[in-house]
C-alpha positions as CSV (number, residue, x, y, z in Angstrom):
1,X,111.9,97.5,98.0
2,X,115.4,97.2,99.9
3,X,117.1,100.8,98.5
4,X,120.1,100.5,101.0
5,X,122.4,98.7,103.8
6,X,124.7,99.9,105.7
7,X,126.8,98.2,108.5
8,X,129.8,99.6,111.1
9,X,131.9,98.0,112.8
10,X,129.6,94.9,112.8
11,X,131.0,91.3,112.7
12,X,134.0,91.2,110.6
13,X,132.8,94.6,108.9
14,X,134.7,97.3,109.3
15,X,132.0,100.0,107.2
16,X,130.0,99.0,104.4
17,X,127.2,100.5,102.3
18,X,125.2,98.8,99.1
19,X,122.5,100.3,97.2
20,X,120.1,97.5,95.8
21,X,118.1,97.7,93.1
22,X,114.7,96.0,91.6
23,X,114.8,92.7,89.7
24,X,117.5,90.1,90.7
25,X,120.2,91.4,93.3
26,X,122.6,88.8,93.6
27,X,125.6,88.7,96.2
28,X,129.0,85.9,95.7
29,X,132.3,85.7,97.1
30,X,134.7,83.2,98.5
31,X,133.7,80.8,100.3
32,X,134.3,82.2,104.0
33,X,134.4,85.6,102.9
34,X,131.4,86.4,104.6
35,X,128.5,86.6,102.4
36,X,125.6,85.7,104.7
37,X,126.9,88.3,107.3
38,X,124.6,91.5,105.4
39,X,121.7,89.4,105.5
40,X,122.1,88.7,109.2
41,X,122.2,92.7,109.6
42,X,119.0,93.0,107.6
43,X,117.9,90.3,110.1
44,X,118.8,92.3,113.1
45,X,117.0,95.4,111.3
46,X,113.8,93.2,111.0
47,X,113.8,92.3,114.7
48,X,115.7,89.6,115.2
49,X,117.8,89.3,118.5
50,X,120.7,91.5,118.9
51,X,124.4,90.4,121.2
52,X,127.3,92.2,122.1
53,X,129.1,89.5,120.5
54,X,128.3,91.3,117.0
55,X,130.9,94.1,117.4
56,X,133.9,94.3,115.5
57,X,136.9,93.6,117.9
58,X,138.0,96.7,119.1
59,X,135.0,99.0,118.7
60,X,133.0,100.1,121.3
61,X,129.4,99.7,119.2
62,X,127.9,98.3,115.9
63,X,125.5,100.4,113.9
64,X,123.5,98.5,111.2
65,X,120.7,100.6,109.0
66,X,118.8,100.3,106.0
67,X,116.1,102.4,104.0
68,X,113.4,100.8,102.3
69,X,110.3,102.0,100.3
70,X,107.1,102.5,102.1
71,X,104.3,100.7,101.8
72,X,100.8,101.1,103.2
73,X,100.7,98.9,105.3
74,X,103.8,100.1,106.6
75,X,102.8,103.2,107.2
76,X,99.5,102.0,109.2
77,X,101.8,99.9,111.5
78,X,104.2,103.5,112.0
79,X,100.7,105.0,112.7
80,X,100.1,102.5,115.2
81,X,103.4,102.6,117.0
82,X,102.9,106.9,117.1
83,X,105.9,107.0,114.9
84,X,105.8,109.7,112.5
85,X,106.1,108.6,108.6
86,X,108.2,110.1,105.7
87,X,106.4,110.2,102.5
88,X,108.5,107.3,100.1
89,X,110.8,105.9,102.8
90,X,111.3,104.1,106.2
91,X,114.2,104.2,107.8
92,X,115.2,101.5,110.0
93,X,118.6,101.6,112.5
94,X,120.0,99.1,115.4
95,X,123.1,100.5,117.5
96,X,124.5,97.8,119.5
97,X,126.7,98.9,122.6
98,X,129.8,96.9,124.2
99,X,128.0,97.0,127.6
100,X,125.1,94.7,125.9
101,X,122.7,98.1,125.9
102,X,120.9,98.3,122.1
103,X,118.7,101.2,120.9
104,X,116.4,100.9,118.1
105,X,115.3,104.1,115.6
106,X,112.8,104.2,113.1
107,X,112.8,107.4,110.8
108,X,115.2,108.5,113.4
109,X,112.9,108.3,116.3
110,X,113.2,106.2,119.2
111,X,111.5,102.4,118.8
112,X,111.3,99.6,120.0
113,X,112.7,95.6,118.6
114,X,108.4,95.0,118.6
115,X,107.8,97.7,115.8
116,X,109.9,96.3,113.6
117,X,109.3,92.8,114.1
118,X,105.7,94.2,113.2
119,X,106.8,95.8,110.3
120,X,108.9,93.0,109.4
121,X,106.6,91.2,107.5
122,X,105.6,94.0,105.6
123,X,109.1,95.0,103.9
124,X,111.2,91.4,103.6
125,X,111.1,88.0,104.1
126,X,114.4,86.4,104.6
127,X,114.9,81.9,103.6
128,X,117.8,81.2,105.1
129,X,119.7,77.8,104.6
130,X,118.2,77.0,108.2
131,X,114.3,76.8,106.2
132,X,115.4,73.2,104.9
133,X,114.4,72.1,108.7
134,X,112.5,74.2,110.3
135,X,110.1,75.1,107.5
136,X,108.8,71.5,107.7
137,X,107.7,71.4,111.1
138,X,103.8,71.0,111.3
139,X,103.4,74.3,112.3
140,X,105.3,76.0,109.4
141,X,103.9,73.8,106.5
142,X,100.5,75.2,108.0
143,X,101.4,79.1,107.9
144,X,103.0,78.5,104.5
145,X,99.5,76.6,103.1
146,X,97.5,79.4,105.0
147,X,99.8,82.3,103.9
148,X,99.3,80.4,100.2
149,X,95.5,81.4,99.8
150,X,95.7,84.2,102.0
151,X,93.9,82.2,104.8
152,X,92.7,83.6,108.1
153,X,92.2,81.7,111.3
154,X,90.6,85.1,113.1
155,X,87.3,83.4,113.1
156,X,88.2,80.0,114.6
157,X,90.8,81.7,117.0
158,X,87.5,84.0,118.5
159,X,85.5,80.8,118.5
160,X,88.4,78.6,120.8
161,X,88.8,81.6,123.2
162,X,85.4,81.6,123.6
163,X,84.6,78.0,124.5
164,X,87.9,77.8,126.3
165,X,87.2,80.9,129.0
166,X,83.4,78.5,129.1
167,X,85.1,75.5,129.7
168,X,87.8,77.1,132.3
169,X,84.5,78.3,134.2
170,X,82.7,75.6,134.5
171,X,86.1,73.4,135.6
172,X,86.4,76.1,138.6
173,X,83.1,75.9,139.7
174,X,83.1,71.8,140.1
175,X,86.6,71.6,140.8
176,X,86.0,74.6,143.6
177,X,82.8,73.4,145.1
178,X,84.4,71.7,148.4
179,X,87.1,74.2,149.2
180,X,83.6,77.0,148.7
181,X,81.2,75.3,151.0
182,X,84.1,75.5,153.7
183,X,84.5,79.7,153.1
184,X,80.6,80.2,153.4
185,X,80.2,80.4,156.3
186,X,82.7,83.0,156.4
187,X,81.7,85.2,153.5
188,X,78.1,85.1,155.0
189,X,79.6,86.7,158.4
190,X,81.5,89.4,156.1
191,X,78.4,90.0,153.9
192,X,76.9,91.0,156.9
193,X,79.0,92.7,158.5
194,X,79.3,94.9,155.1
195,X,75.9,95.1,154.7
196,X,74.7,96.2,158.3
197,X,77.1,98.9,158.0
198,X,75.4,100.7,155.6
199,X,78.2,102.6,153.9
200,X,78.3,105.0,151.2
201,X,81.1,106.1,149.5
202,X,82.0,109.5,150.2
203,X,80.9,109.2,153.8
204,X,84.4,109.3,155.5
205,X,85.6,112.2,153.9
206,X,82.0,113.8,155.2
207,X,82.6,112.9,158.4
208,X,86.7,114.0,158.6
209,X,85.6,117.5,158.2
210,X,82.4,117.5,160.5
211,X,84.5,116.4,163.0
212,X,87.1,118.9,162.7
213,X,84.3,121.3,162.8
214,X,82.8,120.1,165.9
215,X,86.2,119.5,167.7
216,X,87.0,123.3,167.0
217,X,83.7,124.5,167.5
218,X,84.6,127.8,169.9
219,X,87.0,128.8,167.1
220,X,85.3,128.2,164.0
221,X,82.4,129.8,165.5
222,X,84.5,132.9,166.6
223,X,86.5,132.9,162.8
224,X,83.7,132.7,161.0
225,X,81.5,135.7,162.9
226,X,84.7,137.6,162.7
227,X,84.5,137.2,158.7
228,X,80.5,138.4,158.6
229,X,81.6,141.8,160.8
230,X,84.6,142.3,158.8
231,X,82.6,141.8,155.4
232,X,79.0,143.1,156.1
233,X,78.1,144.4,159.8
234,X,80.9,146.8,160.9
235,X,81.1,150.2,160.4
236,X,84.1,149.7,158.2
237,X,82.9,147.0,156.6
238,X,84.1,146.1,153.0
239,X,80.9,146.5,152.1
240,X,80.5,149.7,153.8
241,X,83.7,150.7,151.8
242,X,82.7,149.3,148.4
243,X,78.8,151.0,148.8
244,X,81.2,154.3,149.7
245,X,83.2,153.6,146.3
246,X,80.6,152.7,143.9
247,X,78.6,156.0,145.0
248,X,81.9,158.0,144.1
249,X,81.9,156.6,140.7
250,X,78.0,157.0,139.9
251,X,79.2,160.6,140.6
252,X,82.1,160.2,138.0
253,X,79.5,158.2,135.7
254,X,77.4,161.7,135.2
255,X,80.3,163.3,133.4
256,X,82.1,160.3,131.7
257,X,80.8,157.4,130.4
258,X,84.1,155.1,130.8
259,X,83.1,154.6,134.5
260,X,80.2,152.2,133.3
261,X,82.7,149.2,133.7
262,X,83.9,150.0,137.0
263,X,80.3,150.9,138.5
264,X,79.0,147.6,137.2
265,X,82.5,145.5,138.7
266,X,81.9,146.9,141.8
267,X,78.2,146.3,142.0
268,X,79.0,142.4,141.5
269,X,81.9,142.9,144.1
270,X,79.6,144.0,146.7
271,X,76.4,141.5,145.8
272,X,79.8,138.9,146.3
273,X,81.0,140.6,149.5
274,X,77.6,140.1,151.1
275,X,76.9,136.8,150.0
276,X,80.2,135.3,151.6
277,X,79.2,137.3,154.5
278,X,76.1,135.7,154.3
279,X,77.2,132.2,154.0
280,X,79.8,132.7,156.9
281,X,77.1,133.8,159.3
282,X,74.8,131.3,158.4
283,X,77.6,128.3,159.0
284,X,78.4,130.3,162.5
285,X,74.8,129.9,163.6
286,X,74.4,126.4,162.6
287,X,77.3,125.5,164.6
288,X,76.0,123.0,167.8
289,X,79.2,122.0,170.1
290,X,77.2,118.9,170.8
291,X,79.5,116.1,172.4
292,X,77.1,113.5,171.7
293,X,77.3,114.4,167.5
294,X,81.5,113.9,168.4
295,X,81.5,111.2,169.9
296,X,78.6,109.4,167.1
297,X,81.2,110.4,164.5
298,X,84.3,109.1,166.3
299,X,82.7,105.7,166.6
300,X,81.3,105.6,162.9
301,X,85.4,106.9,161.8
302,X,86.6,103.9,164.1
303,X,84.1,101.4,162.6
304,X,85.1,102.8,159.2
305,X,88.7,102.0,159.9
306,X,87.9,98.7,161.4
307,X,86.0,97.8,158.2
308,X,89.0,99.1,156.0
309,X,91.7,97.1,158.3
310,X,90.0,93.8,157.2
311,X,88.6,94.8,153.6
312,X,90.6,97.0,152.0
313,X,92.2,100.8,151.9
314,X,89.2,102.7,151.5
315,X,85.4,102.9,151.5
316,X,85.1,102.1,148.2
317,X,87.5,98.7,148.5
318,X,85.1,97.7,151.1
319,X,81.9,97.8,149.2
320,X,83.9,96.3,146.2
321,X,84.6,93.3,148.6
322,X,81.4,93.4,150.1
323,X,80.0,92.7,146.2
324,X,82.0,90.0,145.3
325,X,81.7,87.9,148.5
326,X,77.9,88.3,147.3
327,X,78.6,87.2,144.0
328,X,80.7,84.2,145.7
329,X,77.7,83.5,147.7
330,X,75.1,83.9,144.7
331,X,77.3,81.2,143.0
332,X,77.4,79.0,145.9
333,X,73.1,79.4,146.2
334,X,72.5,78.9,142.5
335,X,75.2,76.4,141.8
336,X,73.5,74.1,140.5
337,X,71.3,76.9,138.1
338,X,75.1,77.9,137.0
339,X,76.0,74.8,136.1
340,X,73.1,73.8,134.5
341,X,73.8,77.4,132.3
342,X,77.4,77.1,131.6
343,X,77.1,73.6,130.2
344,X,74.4,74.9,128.1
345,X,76.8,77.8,126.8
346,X,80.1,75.2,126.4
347,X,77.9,73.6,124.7
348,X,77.1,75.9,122.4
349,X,80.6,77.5,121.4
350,X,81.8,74.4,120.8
351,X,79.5,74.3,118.6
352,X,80.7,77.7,117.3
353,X,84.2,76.2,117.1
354,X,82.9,73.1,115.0
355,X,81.3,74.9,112.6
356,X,84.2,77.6,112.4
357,X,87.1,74.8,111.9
358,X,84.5,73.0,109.7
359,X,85.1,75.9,108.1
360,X,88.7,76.3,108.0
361,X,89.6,73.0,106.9
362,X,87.2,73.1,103.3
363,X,89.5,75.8,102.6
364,X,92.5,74.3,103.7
365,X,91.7,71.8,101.4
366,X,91.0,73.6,98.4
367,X,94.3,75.5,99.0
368,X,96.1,72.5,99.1
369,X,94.7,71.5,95.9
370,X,96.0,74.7,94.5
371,X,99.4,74.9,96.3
372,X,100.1,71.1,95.6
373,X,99.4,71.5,91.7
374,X,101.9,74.7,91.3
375,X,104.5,73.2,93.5
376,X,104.4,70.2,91.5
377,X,104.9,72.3,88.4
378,X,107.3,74.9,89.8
379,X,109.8,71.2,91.0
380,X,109.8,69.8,88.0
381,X,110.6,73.0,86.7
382,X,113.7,72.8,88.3
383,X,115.1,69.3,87.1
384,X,113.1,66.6,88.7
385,X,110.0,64.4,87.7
386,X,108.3,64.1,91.2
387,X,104.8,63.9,92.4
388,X,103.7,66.1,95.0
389,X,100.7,66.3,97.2
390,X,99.6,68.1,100.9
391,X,97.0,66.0,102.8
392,X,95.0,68.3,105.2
393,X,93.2,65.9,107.7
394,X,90.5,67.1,110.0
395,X,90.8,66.1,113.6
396,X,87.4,66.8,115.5
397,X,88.3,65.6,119.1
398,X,88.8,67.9,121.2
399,X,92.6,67.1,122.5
400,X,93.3,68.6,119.0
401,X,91.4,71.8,119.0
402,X,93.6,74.8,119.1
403,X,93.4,78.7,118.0
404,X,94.7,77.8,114.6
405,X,92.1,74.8,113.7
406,X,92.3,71.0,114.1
407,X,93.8,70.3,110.7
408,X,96.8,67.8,110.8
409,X,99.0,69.4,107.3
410,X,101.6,66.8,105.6
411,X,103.5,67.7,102.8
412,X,104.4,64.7,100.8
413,X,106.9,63.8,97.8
414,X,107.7,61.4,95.1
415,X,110.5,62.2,94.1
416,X,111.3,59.8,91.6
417,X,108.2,57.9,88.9
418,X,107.1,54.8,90.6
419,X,108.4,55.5,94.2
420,X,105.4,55.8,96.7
421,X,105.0,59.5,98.1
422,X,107.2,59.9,101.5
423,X,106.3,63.3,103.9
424,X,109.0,65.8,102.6
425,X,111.3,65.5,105.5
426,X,112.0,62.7,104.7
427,X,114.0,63.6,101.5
428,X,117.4,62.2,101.4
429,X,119.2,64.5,98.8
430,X,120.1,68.0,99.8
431,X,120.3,69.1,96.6
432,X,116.5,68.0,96.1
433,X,115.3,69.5,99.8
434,X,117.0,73.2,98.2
435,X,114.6,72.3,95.1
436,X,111.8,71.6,96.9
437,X,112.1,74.5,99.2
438,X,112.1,77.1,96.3
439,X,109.6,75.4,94.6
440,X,107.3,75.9,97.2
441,X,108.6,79.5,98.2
442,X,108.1,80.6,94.4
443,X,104.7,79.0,94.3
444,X,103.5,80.8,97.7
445,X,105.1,84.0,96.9
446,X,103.5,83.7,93.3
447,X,100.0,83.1,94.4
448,X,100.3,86.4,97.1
449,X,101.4,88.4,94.5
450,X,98.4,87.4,92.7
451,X,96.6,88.4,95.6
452,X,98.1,91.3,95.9
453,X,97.4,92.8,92.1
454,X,94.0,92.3,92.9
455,X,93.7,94.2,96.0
456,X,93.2,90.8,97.9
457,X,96.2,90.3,100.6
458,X,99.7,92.0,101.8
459,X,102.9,91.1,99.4
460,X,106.5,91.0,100.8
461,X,108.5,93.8,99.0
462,X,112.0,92.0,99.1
463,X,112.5,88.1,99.3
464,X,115.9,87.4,100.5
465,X,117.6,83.9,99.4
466,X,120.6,83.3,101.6
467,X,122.0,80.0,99.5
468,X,118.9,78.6,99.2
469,X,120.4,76.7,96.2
470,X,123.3,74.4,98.6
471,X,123.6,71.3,97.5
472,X,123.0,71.9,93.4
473,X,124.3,71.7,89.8
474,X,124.2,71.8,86.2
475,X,121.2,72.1,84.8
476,X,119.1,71.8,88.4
477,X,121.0,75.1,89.1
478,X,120.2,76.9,85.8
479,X,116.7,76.0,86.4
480,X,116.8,77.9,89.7
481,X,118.7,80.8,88.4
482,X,115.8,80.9,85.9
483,X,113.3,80.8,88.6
484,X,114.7,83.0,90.9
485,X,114.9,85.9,87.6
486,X,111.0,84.9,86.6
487,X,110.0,85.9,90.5
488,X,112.2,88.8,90.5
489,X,109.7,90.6,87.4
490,X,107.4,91.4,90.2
491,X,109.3,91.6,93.5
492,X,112.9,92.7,94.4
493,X,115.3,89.8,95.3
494,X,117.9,89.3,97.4
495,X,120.2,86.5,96.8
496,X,123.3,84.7,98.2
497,X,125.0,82.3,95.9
498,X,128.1,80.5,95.2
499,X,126.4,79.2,92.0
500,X,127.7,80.8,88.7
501,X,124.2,79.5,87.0
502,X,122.3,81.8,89.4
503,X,124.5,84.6,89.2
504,X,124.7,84.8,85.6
505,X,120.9,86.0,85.9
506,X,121.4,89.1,88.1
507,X,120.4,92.5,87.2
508,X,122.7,93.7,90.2
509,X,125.8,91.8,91.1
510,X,127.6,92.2,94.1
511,X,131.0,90.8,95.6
512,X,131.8,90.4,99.0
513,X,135.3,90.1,99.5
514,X,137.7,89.2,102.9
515,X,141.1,91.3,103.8
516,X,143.2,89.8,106.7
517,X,146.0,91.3,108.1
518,X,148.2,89.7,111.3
519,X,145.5,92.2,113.5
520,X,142.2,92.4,111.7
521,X,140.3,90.5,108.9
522,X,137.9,93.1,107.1
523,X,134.7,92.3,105.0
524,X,133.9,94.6,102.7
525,X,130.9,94.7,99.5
526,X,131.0,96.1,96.1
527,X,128.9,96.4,92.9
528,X,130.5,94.7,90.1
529,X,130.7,96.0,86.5
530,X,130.1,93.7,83.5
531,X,134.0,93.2,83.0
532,X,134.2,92.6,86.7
533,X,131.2,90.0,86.6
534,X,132.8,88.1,83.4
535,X,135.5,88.0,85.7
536,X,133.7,87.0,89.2
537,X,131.8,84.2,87.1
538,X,134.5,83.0,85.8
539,X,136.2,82.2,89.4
540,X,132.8,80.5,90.4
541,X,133.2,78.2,87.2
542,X,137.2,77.7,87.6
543,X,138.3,78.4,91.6
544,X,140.8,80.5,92.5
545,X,142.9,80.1,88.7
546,X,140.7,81.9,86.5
547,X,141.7,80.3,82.7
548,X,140.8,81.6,79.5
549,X,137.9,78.7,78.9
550,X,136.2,80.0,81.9
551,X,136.1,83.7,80.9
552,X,134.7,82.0,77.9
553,X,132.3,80.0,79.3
554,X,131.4,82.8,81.6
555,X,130.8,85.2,79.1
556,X,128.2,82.6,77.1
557,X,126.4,82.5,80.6
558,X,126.1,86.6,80.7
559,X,124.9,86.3,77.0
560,X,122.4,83.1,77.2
561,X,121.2,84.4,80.6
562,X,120.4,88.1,79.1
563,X,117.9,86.6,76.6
């Protein structure tokens, strides 16, 4: 649920705060005075694109927030995004600088606009005005029939990815094959060359230090003697000196046990001593100045480098070449064996794919059973006597495959008895598309939160109307504000109205109001009392004279509604 709003210096809004609460929140005012603006700020909290052009003339930034419950789904996608979660609420801010930079804070922590577009769905979904066109696009009538029944599409989405990256092989090796057969000759001269080379991978760095070694062999010698005499063979030796030591303390060890420690530390200082002295001597003697082991190395370094001049930066880039002008050539030697294989295997996840949006569409078309028959109900619930239907049509050529199935989706309406049913776009009435629309919003939203009591599938916490009910009346519009309060039981909503019908139905009634000055026009929001919505109501029924037969009439609305 939505607890609070806040927006500075955003718009026309100078600094405004609301606290919401469950049930039916309702929002009126004037026409112009700015109502949809909040919503757009909840917007730009939910991820939507942000613009310099949203400051308040004058300011140098705009700060919108909000604070909504948590869910747990919510707190999985804060998981997710290493944000760190308060127990009961998320916190959600956008600060919008003059110089177009924007910073995004969740629970007061750095985030980015792709959190809460991810957490979007979870806490709100906003139906603007704009949903009477774009929510009958093909794509959205099929997200609102899968979202309907809870439908997933994971399985025939794995099943086109797979016969795609199949299909995308195979067209590279036939479409490939001439432009191949002209590099083979090539990659067989570089195979070669690789091969005959016999690297390994750590031999360079091997070979760096031999030769430094053998280039300095008179001094390395002479250092590393010098290191066994000063050590081990000298008369002052620091072995000499430590033998000297640890027989001093054996003498100290006969009267006082605490010398243990020391006696036994320099014991293993010695045993080290000697074995460095050791290993120094050793390396000395196996030192051979030989010119002829230089100059082998030199010519295997400057081989080396010719190798990595053509094939890559190091060693390891070469033999990484070296295997995949193999592979290149292993393609071009068993081409016909590869083709013979991939066909078999496009073959076969196309088959996966069939079966998968075999599948999907049987349940499309149960769901549109479903969603059809309650949207029907829910619009003549709201004033009309229409037929209405959703055809989901199976398209099995593959020009028609895609991630999300192969099902063409067509809403369709009757909108009048006798009339033949026409595809919902084609509604002429604006009044009847608003209908429609909520109809099929209620019905969707119903049959998640179904879902949702039963454990089954994710429920937005806030639905947010933004005058969802344009182009209504009468009894059409008490019908709405009647539907609107019978979703509201189970879900908090948000909604924008200039409808006294729906506003009489509120459980929390706001009023946005406009100030203008010759400098500055201010919007500004405020919870209304039940004088003050008598009063609002009234205005809504009347215009700008309020009479007494509208406070009336407006007070029989609070009254009739209430029941």
């Amino acid at each position: 649920m939505l607890l609070e709003l806040r927006a500075e210096n955003y718009i026309v809004v100078d600094r405004a705060e609301v606290t919401f609460g469950p049930g039916l929140n309702v929002l009126t005012g004037e026409t112009g005075a700015g109502k949809s603006i909040l919503i757009d700020a909840l917007s730009l909290l939910l991820g939507e694109k942000a613009s310099p052009d949203l400051i308040r003339r004058g300011a140098e930034r705009a700060v919108v927030s909000c604070v909504f419950e948590t869910t747990p789904g919510a707190l999985a996608i804060l998981d997710e995004n290493g944000i760190d979660a308060a127990e009961q609420e998320i916190i959600l801010r956008r600060e919008i600088a003059a110089g177009g930079k924007a910073r995004v804070f969740i629970n007061n922590q750095p985030a980015t606009v792709a959190a809460l577009r991810a957490l979007a769905p979870e806490l709100a979904l906003i139906h603007a005005q704009s949903d009477t066109l774009s929510a009958f696009d093909p794509t959205q009538q099929r997200l609102l029939l899968d979202r309907s029944a809870g439908i997933s599409t994971e399985a025939v989405e794995l099943a086109f990815r797979q016969w795609q990256q199949v299909r995308e092989r195979l067209g590279a090796l036939q479409a490939g094959e001439q432009d191949r057969l002209r590099m083979v000759d090539l990659w067989r001269f570089q195979a070669r060359e690789i091969e005959q080379a016999q690297l390994e991978p750590d031999e360079e760095e091997k070979l760096v230090a031999e030769k430094s070694v053998l280039a300095n062999a008179e001094k390395v010698y002479a250092a590393a003697m010098s290191a066994h005499d000063l050590l081990y063979e000298s008369a002052n030796s620091a072995e000499a000196a430590l033998r000297a030591g640890i027989r001093q303390f054996e003498d100290l060890l006969r009267y006082d046990a605490r010398w243990r420690e020391a006696v036994d530390q320099l014991a293993a200082a010695r045993a080290t001593v000697s074995e460095y002295a050791q290993q120094a001597r050793d390396f000395a003697e196996n030192i051979q100045a030989s010119p002829e082991r230089l100059d082998a190395i030199e010519e295997r370094l400057a081989l080396l480098d010719k190798l990595k001049r053509k094939y890559g930066a190091s060693v390891a880039e070469v033999l990484a070449y070296g295997q995949e002008v193999a592979r290149k050539l292993a393609e071009v030697d068993n081409r016909d064996d590869l083709l013979r294989a991939l066909r078999q295997e496009l073959e076969i996840s196309a088959a996966a794919y069939r079966a998968a949006a075999d599948a999907l569409t049987l349940e499309r078309q149960k769901a549109a059973t479903r969603l059809a028959r309650r949207a029907e109900e829910e619009i003549n619930q709201l004033a009309m006597k229409s037929q209405f239907r959703i055809a989901v049509t199976a398209r099995a050529q593959e020009a028609h495959w895609s991630p999300h199935g192969w099902d063409a989706i067509e809403y369709t309406i009757a909108t009048n008895p006798g009339e033949p049913l026409k595809p919902l776009e084609k509604i002429a009435s604006g009044g009847e598309m608003s209908r429609v629309m909520l109809a099929l919003k209620v019905s969707v939203e119903s049959a998640t939160g179904a879902r949702k009591a039963a454990g089954k599938a994710p429920l937005p916490r806030t639905l947010i109307f933004d005058e969802i009910d344009i182009g209504i009346g009468g009894g059409a519009a008490e019908a709405v504000g009647e539907k609107l309060k019978t979703l509201s039981r189970n879900q908090q909503i948000l909604c924008i109205t200039h409808l006294p019908q729906i506003a009489a139905f509120a459980d929390q009634h706001f009023l946005i109001e406009k100030q203008s000055t010759a400098k500055i026009t201010r919007t500004s929001i405020r919870p209304l009392s039940q004088q003050e919505r008598r009063q609002e109501i009234a205005r809504m029924l009347s215009g700008a004279t309020v009479t007494e037969s509208s406070l009336k009439h407006a007070e029989q609305m609070l009254k009739l509604s209430a029941r």
